[in-house]
N, C-alpha and C positions, 0 to 999 in steps of 0.2 A: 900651637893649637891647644886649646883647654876645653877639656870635653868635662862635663857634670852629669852625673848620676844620682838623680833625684828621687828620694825616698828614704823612709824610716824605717827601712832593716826588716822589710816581708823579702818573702823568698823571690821572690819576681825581682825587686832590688838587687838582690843579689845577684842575681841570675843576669841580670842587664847589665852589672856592671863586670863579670867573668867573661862576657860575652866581647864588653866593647874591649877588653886588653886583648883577646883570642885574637879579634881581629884586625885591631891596629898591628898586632904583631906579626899575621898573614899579609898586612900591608906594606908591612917595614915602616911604618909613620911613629914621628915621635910623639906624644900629646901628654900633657900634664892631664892624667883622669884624679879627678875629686868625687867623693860621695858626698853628697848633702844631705842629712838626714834632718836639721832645723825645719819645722813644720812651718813656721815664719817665713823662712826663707825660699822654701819651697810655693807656699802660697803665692811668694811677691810674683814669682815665674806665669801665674796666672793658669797652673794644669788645676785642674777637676781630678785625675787617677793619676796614680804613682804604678810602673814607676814611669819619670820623667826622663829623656833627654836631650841635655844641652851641648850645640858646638857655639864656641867663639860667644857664647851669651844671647844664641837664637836659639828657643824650644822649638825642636825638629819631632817630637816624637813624647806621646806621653797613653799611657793607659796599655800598655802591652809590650812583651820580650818579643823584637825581630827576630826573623831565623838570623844566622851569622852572614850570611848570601846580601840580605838584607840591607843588615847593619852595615857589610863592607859598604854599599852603595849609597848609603847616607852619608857616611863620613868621607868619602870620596867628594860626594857632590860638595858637602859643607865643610871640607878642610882649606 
């Protein structure tokens, strides 16, 4: 599984990307997590708000930090 954490290093990035190891690690899953902070690269993804996230190379989520409750149920559904 490779999950991306799209954004250029605001605090919500951050915060999104703290968030999804919290919860892979409440899940016992294992995922290759990347931050992408390349504004190019982020754009190609097609989000309007950061930050962004991606599983497997599907945008599942962009413009806001899930609670961790959340988060688990996304990554569940999209691992």
């Amino acid at each position: 599984m490779e999950i991306k954490v799209l954004g250029t290093g605001c605090a919500n990035c951050k915060t999104l990307e703290k968030s999804v190891n919290i919860a892979l690690t409440e899940l016992n899953i294992a995922a290759n997590v990347v931050k992408e902070e390349d504004i190019q690269k982020i754009m190609g993804y097609g989000i309007m708000r950061t930050p962004g996230l991606v599983i497997n190379e599907k945008v599942v989520l962009s413009g806001r930090v899930p609670s961790t409750k959340e988060l688990k149920e996304i990554i569940e559904k999209y691992k």
